[in-house]
KOLGU-443728 format. One record per atom (N, C-alpha, C, O, CB): residue number from 1; atom name; residue in one letter; y, z, x. Coordinates in Angstrom, 3 decimals. Glycine has a CB too. Layout:
N
NUM, CA, A, Y, Z, X
...
END
This chain:
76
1, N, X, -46.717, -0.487, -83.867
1, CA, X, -47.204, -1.451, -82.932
1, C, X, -46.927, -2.846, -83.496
1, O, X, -47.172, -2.998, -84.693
1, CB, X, -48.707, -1.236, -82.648
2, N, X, -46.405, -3.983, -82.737
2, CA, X, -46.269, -5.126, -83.194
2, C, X, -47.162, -5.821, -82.187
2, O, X, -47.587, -5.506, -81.075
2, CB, X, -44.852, -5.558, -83.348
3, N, X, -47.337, -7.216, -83.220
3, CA, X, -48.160, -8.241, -82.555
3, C, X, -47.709, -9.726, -82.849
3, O, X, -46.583, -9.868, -83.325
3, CB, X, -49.623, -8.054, -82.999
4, N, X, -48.403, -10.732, -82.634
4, CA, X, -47.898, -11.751, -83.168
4, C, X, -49.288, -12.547, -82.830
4, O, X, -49.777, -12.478, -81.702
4, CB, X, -46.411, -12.231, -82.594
5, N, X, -50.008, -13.451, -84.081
5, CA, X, -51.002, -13.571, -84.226
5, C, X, -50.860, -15.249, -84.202
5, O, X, -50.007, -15.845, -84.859
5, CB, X, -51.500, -12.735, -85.304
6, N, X, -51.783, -15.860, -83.386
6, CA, X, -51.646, -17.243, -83.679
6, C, X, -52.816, -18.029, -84.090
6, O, X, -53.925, -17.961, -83.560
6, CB, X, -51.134, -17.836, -82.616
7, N, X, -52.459, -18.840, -85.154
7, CA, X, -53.411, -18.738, -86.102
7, C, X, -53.889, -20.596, -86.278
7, O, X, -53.013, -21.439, -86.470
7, CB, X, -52.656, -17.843, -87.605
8, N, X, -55.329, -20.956, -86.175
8, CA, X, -55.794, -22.035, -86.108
8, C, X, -56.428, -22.745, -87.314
8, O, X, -57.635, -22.733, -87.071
8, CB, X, -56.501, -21.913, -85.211
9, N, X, -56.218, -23.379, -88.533
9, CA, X, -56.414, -24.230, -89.002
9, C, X, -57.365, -25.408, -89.308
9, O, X, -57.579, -26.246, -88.432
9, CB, X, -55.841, -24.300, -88.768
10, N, X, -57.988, -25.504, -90.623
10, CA, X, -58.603, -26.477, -91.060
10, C, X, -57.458, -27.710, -90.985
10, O, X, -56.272, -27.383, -90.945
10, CB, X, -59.215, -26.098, -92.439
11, N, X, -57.789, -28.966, -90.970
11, CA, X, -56.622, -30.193, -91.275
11, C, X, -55.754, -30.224, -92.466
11, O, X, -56.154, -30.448, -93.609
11, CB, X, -57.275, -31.530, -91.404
12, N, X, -54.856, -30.047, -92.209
12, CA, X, -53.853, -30.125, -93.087
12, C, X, -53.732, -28.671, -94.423
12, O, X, -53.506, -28.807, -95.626
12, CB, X, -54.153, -31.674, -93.719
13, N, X, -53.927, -27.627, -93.801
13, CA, X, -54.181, -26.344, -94.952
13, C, X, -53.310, -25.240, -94.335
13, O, X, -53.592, -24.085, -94.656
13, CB, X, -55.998, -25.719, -95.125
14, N, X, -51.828, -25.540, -93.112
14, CA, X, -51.469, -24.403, -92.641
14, C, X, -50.665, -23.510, -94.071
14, O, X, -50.682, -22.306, -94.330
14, CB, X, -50.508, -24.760, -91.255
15, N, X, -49.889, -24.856, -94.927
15, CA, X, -49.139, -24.129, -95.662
15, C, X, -49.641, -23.332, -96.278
15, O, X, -48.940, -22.321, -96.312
15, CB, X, -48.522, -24.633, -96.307
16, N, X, -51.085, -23.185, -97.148
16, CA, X, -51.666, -22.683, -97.840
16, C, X, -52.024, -20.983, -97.068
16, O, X, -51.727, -19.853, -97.455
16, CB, X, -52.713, -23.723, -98.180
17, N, X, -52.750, -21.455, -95.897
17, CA, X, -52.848, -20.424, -94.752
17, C, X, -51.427, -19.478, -94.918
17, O, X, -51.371, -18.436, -95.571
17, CB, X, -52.942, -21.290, -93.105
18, N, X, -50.689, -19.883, -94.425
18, CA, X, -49.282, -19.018, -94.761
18, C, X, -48.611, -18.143, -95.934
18, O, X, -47.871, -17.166, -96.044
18, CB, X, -48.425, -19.830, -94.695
19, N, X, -49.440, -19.249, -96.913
19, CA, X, -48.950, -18.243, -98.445
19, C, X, -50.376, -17.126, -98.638
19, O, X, -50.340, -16.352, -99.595
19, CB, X, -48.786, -19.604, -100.365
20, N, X, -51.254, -17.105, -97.956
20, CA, X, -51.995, -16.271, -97.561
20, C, X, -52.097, -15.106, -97.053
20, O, X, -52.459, -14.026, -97.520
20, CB, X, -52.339, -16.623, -97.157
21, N, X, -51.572, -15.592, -95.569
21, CA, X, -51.227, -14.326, -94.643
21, C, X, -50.185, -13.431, -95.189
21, O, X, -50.245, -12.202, -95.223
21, CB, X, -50.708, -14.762, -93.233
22, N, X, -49.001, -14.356, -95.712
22, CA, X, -47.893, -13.079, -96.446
22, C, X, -48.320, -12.022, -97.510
22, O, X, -47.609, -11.026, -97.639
22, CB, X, -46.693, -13.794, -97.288
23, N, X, -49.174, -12.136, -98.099
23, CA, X, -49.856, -11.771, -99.096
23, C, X, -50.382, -10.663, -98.458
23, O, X, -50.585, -9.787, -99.297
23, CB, X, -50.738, -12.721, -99.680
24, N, X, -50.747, -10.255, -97.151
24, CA, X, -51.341, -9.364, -96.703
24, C, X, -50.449, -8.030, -95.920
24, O, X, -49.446, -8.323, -95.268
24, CB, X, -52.219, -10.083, -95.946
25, N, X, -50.814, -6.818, -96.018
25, CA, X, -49.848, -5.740, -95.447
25, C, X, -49.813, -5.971, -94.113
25, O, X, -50.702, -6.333, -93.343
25, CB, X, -50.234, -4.263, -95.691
26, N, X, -48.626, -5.706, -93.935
26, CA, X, -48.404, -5.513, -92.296
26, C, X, -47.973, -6.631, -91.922
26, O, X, -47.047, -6.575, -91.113
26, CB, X, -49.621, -5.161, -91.374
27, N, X, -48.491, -8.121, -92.376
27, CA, X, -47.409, -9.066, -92.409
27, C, X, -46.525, -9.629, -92.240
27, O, X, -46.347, -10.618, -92.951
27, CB, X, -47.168, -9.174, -92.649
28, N, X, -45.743, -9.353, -91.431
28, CA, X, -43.725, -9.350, -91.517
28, C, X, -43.001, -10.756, -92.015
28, O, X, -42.023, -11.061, -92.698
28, CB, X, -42.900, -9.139, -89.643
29, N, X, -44.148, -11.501, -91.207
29, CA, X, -43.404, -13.236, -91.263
29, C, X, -44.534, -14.117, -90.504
29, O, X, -45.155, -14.130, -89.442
29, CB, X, -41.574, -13.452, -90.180
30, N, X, -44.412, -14.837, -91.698
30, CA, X, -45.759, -15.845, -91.198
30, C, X, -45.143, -17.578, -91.503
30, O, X, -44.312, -17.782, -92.388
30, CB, X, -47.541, -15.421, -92.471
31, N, X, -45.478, -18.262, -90.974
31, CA, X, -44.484, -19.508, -90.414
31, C, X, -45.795, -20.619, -89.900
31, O, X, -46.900, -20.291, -89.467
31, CB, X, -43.201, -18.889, -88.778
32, N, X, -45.175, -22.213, -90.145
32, CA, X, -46.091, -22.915, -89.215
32, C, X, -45.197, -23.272, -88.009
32, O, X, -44.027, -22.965, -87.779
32, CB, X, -46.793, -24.249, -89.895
33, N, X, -46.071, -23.999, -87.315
33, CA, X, -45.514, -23.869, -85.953
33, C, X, -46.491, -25.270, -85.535
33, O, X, -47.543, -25.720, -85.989
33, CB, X, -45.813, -22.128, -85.024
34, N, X, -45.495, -25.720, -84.359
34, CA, X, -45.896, -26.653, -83.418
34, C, X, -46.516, -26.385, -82.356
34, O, X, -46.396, -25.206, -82.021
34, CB, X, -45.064, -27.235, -83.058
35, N, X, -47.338, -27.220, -81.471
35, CA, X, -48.148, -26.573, -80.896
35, C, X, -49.564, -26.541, -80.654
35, O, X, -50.155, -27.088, -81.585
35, CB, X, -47.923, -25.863, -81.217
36, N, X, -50.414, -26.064, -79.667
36, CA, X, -51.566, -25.756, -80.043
36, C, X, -52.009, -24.970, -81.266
36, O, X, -52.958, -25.472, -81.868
36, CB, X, -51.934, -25.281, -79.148
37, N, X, -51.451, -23.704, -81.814
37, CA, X, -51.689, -22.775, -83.104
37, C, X, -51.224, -23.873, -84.311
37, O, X, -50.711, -24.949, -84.004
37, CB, X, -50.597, -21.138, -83.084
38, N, X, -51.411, -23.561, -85.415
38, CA, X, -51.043, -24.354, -86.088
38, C, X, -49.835, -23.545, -87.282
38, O, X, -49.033, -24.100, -88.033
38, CB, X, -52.356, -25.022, -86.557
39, N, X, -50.105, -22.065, -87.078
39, CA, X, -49.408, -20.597, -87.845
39, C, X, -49.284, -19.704, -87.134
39, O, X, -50.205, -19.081, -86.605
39, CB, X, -50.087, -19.901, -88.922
40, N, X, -47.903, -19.472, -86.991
40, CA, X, -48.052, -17.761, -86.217
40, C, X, -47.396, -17.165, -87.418
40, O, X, -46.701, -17.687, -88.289
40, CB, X, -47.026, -17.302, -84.421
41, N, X, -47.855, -15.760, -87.210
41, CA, X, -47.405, -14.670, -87.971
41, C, X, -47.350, -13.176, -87.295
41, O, X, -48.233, -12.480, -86.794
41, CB, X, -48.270, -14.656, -89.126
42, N, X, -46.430, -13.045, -87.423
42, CA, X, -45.905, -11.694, -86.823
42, C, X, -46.012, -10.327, -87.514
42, O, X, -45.585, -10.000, -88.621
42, CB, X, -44.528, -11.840, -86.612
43, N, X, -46.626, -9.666, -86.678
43, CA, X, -46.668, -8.318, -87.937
43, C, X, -46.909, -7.025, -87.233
43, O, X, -47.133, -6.966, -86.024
43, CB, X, -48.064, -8.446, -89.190
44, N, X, -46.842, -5.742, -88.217
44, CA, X, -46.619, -5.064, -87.607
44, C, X, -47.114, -3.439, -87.989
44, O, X, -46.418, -2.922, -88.863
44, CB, X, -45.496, -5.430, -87.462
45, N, X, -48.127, -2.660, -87.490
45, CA, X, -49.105, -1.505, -88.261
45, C, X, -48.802, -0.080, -87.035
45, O, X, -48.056, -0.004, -86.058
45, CB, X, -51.291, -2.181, -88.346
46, N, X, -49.552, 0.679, -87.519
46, CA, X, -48.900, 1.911, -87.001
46, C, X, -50.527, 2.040, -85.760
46, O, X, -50.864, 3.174, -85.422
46, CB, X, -48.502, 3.505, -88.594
47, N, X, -51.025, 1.298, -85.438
47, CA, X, -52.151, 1.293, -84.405
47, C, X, -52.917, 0.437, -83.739
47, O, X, -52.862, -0.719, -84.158
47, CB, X, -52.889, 1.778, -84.736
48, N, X, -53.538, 0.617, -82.933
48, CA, X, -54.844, -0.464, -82.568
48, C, X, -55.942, -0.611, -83.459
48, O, X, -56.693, -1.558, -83.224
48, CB, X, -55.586, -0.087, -81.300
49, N, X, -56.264, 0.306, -84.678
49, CA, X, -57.027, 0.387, -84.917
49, C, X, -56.751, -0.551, -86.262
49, O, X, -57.575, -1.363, -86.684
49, CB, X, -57.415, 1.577, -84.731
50, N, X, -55.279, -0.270, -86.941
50, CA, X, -54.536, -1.031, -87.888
50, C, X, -53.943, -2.617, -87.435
50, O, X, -53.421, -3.480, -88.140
50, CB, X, -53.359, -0.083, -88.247
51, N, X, -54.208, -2.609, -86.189
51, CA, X, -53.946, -3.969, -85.897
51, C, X, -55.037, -4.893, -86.343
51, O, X, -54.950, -5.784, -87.187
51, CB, X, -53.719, -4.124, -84.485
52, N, X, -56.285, -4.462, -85.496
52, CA, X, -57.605, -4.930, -85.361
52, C, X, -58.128, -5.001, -86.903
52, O, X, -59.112, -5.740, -86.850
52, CB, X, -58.498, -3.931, -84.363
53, N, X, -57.960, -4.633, -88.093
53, CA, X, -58.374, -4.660, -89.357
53, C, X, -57.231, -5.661, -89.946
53, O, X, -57.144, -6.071, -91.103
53, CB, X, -58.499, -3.151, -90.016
54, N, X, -56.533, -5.892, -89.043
54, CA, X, -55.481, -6.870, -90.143
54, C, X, -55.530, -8.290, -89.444
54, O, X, -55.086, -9.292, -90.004
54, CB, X, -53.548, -6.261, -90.246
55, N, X, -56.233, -8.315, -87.890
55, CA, X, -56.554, -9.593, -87.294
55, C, X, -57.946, -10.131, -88.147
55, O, X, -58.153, -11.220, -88.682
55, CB, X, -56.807, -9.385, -85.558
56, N, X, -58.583, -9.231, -88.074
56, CA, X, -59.540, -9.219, -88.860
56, C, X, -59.677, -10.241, -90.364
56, O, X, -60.111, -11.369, -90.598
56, CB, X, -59.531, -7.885, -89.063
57, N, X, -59.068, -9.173, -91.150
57, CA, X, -58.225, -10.377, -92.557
57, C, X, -57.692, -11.644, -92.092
57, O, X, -57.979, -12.729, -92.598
57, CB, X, -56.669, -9.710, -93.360
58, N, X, -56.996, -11.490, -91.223
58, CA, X, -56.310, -13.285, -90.709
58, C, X, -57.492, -13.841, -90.488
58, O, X, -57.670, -14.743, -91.306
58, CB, X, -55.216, -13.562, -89.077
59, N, X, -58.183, -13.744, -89.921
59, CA, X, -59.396, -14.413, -89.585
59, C, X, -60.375, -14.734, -90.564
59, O, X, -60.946, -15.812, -90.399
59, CB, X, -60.000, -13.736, -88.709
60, N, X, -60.730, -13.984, -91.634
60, CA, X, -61.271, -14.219, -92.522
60, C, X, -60.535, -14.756, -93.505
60, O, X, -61.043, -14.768, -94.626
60, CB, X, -61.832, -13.372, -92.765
61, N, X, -59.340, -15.254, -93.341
61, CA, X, -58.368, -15.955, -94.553
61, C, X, -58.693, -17.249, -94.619
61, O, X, -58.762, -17.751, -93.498
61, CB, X, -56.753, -15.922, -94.339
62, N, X, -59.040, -18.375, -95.965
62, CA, X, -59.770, -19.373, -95.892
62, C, X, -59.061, -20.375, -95.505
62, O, X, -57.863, -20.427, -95.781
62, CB, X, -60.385, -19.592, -96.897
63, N, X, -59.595, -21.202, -94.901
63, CA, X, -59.332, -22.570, -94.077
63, C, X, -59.078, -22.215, -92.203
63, O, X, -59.115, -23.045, -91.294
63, CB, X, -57.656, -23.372, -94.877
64, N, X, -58.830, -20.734, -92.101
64, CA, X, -58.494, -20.562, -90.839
64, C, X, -59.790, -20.278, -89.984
64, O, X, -60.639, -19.402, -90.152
64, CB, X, -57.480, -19.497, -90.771
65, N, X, -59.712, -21.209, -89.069
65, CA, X, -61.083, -21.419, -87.976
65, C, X, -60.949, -20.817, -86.562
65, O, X, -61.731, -20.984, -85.626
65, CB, X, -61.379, -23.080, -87.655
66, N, X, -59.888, -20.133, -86.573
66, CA, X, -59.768, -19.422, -85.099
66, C, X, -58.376, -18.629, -85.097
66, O, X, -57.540, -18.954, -85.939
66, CB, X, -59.773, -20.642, -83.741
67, N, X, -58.030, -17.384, -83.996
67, CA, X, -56.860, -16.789, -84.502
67, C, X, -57.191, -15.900, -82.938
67, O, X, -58.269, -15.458, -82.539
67, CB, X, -56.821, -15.964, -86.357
68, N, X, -56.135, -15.862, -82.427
68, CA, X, -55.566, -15.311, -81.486
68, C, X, -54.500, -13.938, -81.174
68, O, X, -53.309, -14.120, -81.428
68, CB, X, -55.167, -16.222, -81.234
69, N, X, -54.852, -12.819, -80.724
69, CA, X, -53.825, -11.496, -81.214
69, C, X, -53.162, -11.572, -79.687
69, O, X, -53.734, -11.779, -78.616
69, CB, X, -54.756, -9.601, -81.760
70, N, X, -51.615, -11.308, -79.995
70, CA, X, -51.065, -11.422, -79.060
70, C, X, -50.266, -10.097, -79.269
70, O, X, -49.334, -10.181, -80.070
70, CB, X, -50.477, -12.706, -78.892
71, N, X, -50.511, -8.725, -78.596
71, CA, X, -49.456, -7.325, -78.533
71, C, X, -48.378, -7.572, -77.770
71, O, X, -48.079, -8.321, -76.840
71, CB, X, -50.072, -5.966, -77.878
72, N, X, -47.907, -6.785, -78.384
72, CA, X, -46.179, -6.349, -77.740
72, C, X, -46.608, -5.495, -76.667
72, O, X, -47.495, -4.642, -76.725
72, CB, X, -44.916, -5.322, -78.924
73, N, X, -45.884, -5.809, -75.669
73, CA, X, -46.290, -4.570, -74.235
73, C, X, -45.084, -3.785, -74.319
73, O, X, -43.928, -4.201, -74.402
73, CB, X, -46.458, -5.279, -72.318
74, N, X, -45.654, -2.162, -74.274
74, CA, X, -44.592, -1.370, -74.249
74, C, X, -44.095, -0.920, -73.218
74, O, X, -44.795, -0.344, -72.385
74, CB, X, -44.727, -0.532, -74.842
75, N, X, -42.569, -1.122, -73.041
75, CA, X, -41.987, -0.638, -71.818
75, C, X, -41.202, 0.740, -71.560
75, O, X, -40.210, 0.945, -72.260
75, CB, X, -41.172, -1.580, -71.509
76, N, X, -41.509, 1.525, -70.776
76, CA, X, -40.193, 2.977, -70.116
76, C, X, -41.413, 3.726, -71.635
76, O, X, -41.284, 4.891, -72.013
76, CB, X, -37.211, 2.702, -70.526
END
């Protein structure tokens, strides 16, 4: 299952945020970004249940104040 997580920020702490999120499994690529989000990171676990425990960690990663899960919709 893939997702792509967009990820909200204390002032000025995305980079740190980022060397964070990579640090974590499932992970693929984590990046700042323009925008309302301030980090997306893309990643990718074998469930809903493995998604939801790794939004989870993003969310609890320090300086990050809000975080958004965005799934891949599966098609055919």
């Amino acid at each position: 299952m893939k997702a792509a997580i967009l990820v909200f920020t204390e002032a000025g702490k995305f980079d740190e945020v980022v060397g964070e999120l990579k640090k974590i499994a499932g992970v693929k690529h984590a990046f700042a970004v323009t925008g309302r989000a301030d980090v997306a990171a893309l990643v990718e676990v074998p469930d809903l249940k493995g998604l939801s425990n790794l939004a989870l960690k993003v969310f609890k990663t320090p300086s990050v104040t809000a975080s958004e899960t965005l799934v891949e919709v599966q098609r055919g």
